[in-house]
C-alpha positions in Angstrom: -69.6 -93.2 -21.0 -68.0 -90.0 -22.2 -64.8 -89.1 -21.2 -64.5 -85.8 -18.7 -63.6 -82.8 -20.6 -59.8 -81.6 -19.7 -60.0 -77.3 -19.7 -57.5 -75.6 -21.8 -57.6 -72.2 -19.3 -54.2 -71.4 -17.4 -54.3 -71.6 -13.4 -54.9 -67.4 -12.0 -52.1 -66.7 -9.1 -54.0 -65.9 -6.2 -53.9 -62.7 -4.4 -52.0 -63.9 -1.5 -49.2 -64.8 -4.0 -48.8 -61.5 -5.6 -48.9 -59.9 -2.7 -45.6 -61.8 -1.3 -43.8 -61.3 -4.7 -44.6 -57.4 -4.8 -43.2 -57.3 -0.6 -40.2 -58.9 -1.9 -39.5 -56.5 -5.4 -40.0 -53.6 -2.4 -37.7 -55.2 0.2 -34.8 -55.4 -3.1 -35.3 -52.5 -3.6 -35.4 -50.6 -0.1 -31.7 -52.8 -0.3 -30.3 -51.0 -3.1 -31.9 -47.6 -2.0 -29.6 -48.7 1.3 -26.5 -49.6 -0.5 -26.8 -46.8 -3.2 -27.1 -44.4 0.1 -24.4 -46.0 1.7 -22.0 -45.5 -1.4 -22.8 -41.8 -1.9 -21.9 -41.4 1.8 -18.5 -42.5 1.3 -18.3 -40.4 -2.0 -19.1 -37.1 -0.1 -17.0 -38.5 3.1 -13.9 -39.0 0.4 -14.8 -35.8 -1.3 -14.4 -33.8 2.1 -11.4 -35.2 3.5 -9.6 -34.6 -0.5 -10.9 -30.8 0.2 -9.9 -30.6 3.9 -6.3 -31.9 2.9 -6.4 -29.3 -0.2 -7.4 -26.5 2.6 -4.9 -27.3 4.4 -2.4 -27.0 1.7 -3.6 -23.7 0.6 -3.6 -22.3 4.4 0.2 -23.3 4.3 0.6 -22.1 0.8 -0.6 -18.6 2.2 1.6 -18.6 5.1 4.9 -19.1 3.5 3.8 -16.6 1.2 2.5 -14.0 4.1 6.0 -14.7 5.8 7.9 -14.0 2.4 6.4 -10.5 2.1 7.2 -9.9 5.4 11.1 -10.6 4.7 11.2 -8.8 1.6 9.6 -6.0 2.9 11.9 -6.3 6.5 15.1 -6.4 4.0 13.6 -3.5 1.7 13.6 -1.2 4.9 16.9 -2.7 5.9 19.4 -3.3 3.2 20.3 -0.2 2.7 22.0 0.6 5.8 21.2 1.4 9.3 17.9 3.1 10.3 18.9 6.5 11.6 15.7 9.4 11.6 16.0 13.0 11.3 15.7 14.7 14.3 12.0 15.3 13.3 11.2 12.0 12.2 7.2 10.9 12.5 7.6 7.7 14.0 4.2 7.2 15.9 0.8 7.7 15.1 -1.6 7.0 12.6 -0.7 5.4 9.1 -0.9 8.4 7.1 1.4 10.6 10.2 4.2 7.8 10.3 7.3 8.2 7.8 7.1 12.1 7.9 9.3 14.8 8.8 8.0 18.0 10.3 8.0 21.3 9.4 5.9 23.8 11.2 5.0 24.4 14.6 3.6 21.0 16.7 1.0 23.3 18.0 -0.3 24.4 14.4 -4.3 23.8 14.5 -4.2 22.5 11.2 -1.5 19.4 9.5 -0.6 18.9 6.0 0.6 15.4 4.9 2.4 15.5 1.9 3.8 12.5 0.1 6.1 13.7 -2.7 9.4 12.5 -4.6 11.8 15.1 -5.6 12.0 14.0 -9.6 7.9 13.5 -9.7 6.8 16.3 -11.9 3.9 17.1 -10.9 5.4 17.6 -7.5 7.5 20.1 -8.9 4.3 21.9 -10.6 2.7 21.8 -6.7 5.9 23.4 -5.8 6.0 26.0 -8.1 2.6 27.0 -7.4 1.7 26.5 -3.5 5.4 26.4 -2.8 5.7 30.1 -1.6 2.1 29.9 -0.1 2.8 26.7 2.1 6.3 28.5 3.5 4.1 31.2 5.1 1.5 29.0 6.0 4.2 27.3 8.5 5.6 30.6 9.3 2.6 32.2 10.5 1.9 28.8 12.2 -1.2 28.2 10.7 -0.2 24.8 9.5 2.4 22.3 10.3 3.4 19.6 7.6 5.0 16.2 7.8 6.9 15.5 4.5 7.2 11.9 2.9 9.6 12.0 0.5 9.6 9.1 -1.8 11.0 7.2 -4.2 9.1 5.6 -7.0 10.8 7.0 -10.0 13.8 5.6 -9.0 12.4 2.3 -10.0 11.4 2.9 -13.3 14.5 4.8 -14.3 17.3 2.9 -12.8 18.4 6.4 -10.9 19.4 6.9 -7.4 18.2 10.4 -7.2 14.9 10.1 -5.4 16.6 8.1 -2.7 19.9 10.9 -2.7 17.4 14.0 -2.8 15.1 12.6 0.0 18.3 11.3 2.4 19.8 14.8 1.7 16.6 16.5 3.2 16.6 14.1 6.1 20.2 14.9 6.8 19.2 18.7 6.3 17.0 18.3 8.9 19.5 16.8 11.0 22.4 19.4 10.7 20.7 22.4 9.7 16.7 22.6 11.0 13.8 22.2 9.9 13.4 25.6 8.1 16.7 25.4 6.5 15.5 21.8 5.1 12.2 23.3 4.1 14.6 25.8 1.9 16.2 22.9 0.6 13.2 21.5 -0.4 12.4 24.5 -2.0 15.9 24.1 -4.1 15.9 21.1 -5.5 12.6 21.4 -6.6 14.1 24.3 -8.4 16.4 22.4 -10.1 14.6 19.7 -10.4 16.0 16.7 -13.5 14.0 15.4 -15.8 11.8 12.2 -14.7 13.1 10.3 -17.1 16.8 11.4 -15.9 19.0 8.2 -15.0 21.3 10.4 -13.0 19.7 13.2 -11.2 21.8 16.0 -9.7 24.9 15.1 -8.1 25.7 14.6 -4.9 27.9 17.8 -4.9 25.3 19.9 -7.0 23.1 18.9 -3.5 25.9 19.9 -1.0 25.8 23.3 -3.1 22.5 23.8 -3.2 22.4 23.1 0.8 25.3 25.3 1.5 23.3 27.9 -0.5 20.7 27.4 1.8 22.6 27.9 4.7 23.7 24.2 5.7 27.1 23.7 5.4 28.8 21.4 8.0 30.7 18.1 7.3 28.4 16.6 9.0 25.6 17.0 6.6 28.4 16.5 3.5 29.2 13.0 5.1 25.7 12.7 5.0 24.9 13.1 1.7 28.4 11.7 0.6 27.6 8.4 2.4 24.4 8.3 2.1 23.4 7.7 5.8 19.8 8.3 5.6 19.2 5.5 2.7 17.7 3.1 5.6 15.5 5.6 6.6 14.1 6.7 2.8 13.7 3.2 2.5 11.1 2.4 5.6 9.3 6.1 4.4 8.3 4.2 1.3 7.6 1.5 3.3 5.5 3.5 5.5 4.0 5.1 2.4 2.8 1.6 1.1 1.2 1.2 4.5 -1.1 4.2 4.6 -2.0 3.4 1.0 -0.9 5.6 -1.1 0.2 4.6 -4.4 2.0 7.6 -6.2 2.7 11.2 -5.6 2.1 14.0 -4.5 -0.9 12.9 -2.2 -2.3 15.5 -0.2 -3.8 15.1 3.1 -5.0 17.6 5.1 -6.0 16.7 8.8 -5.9 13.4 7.4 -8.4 13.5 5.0 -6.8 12.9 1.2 -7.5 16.0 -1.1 -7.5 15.3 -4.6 -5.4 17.4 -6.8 -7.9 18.8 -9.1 -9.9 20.2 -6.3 -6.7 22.6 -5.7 -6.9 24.0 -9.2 -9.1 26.6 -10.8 -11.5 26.4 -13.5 -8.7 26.7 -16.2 -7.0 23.6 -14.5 -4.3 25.7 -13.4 -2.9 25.0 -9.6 -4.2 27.4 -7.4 -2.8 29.0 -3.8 -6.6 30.6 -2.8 -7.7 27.0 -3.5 -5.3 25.1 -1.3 -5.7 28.4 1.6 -9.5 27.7 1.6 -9.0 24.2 2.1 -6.6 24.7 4.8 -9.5 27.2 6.7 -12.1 24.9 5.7 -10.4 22.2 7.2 -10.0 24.5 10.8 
């Protein structure tokens, strides 16, 4: 009787059998799509709070800093004496008005706003040229100008004669009026030193100069001698920093900045016409 013949082929899975072991490689990995989900979470969730604490540091960062500024600049406009104004001290108004002193007429239909620092040199050249034509300007009351005297070059030359120069025409203001400050202003320009000058003119060639122009009481010597306007230079650069402007002379006229060149003829030479027509222009 023959024997029955044992098959050599390997048992096939069935299909209910690979079904279950493809639900199962699914379910795994629907498991680590959770967990790797889960672990970014906490990532970003870290990540956040590490920035929200860095904010926060920055924010306080920025405040000491804000609040440093704002007690250097405080003692700037301070610590140089009390704050006493000319009699016709700008104190109100827009940026560009505060800081000034007027001159002119406070009816004048049109205002000049000029910031300028007795040893800038171009301030002098503006001087020389539209000087004369700005004097009767105010005198016919066609304009009125607030002055801002600053003091820049006193920084990079280690002199005191911008601050001096500019407390002395405050004081001029004070003791002798307006117009016998604007001929002041007219005087040191001048005599104006050298930019690069470490000393300036002396306090004495100043009390000359303003006894020349017809200012001569002890008052306004004391002045100058003590130097009683320096708190008050000191908050018009101050004010200066505040309307923006960033050297001198700057020009405004109604409040609108004029650039320098525009004054000047073709030959690049200052020009009065040039600066009257602006002034009309500007009525």
């Amino acid at each position: 009787m023959d024997k029955p013949t044992q098959s050599s082929a390997k048992t096939t899975p069935s299909s209910s059998t690979t079904a279950e072991g493809s639900t199962k490689t699914a379910q795994r990995r629907a498991r680590q799509e959770r967990a790797r989900a889960a672990r970014e979470a906490e990532r970003r969730s870290a990540r956040r709070k590490k920035q929200g604490i860095i904010a926060a540091v920055v924010v306080v960062v920025l405040v000491v800093a804000v609040g440093i500024g704002i007690a250097v600049g405080t003692s700037r406009s301070g610590g140089k004496g009390p704050l006493v104004s000319p009699t016709d001290a700008v104190t109100t108004g827009s940026p560009i008005a505060v800081g000034g002193m007027l001159v002119g007429r406070p009816t004048a239909p049109v205002t000049l706003d000029l910031y300028e620092d007795f040893t800038c040199p171009v301030c002098g050249q503006f001087e020389k040229a539209d000087g004369a034509t700005v004097a009767s300007l105010i005198s016919s009351g066609r304009i009125k100008v607030r002055y801002h005297m600053l003091s820049f070059i006193d920084d990079k030359n280690g002199s005191t004669y911008s601050h001096r120069s500019a407390g002395a025409f405050a004081a001029a203001d004070t003791y002798g009026g307006a117009d016998k400050a604007l001929a002041l202003h007219t005087a040191l320009y001048a005599n104006q030193p050298n930019e690069n000058s470490s000393a300036g003119l002396t306090n004495s060639k100043i009390i000359q100069l303003a006894s020349d122009a017809g200012i001569t009481s002890q008052q306004f010597v004391d002045a100058v001698t003590k130097n009683s306007y320096a708190g008050w230079v000191s908050q018009v650069a101050d004010d200066g920093s505040k309307a923006g402007v960033t050297g001198t002379p700057t020009i405004f006229i109604n409040e609108k900045q004029v650039e320098l060149q525009s004054l000047a003829n073709s030959q690049g030479q200052l020009d009065p016409a040039k600066l009257t027509q602006a002034i009309a222009d500007a009525k």
